[in-house]
Structures are given as C-alpha cells and as structure tokens.
N, C-alpha and C positions, 0 to 999 in steps of 0.2 A: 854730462857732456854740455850741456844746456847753460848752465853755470860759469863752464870755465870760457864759455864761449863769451857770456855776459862779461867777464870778469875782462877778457883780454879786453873787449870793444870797449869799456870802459878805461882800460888803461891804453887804449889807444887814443880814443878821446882828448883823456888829459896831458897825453906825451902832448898832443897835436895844437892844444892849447895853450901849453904853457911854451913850448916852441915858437909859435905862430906871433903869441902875447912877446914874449922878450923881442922877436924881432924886430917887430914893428910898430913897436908901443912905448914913446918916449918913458922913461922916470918922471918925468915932471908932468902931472896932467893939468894943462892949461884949458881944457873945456871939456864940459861932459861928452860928449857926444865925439864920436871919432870924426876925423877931417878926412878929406879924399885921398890922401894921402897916406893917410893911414888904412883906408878902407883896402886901397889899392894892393896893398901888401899885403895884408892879410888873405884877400883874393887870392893870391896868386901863392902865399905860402901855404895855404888850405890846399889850394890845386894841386899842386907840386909836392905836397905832403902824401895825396893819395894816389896820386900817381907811380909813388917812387914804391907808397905800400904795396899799390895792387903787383905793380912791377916784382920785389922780393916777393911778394905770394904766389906769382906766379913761377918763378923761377926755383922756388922750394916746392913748390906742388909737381913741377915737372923732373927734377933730382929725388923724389922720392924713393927709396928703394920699396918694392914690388913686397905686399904684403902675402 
C-alpha cells in the first residue's frame, strides 16, 4: 500500500511539473534563472494544480461506495 501510494505522489509530481513547466516556461531560455514572470505562474499553476487535486480527492472520497 505504501508503494503505490509513493508511486502515485510521484506521478503526481511529474504530471504537476511538466504541466506547470510547459505553461509557463518560454522554449527559448534567455537566462538561467526564471524572471517574475515566470515565477508568477508557476505560483499560481502549482496552486491551482493542488487545489483542483485536493478538490477531485475530495469529491471521490465522498462518492465512495460504503465498504
């Protein structure tokens, strides 16, 4: 149980990552370092990422049928 639990947060991780990255992260990188503008978005698509998860886990844990 322990496992798959590791296994999802990890693929939840990387959904959250490579989602977050394509958004708000030109193709052409003009400086190491991210700009405020990029920082901003990211913020707010990280937020908005976990928000929308807790939201579905929540709404699945309460449709559960009754073991």
């Amino acid at each position: 149980m322990a496992e798959k639990e590791m296994e999802y947060r990890v693929e939840l991780f990387n959904k959250l990552t490579h989602t977050c990255f394509n958004k708000c992260i030109e193709n052409k990188y003009k400086e190491s370092e991210l700009n405020m503008g990029e920082n901003s978005c990211i913020d707010r698509c990280v937020s908005k990422y976990w928000q929308v998860t807790n939201l579905v886990g929540q709404l699945l844990g309460n449709n559960r049928p009754p073991m």
